[in-house]
N, C-alpha and C positions, 0 to 999 in steps of 0.2 A: 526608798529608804536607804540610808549607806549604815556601810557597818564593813569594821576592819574583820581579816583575818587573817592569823598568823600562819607561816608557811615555814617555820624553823624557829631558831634561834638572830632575834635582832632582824625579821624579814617577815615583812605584812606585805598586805595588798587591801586596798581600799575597793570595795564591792558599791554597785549602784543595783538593787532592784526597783522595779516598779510592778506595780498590779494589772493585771492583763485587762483589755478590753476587746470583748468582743464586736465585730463591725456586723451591724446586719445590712439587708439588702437594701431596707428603705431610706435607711441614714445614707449609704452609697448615692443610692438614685437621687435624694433630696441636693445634696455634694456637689450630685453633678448637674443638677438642675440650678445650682447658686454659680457653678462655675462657667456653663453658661452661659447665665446673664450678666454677667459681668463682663466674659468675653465678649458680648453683642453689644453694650452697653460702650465700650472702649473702641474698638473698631469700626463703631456710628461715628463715638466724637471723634476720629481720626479722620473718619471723612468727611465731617463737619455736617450731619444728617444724627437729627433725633428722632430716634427709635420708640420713644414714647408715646406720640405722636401719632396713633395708626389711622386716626380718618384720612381719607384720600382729599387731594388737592385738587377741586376742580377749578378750569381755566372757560376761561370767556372767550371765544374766537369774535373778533373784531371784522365785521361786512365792511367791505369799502363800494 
């Protein structure tokens, strides 16, 4: 909320408050559990590997 206040004659200051918010720990850990996956999520497509994807790849060896 703003709200002026005067400091003499012809001299204000315009004030900004806001309402506190408290952080708890679970909001934190969630935070950093979205931060992340995002980061893992980015640095997959960077190296062009999808992360989504977790079954394993299995390969056919070819007998000659």
């Amino acid at each position: 909320m703003k709200h002026i206040v005067s400091l003499g004659k012809n001299q204000y200051v315009q004030l900004d408050s806001y309402g506190s918010r408290n952080e708890t720990p679970v909001a934190n850990f969630f935070v950093g559990v979205f931060a992340i996956a995002v980061m893992a999520l980015t640095i997959g497509g960077a190296l062009g590997v999808d992360i989504t994807k977790i079954h394993s790849q299995q390969t056919q060896h070819e007998t000659r």
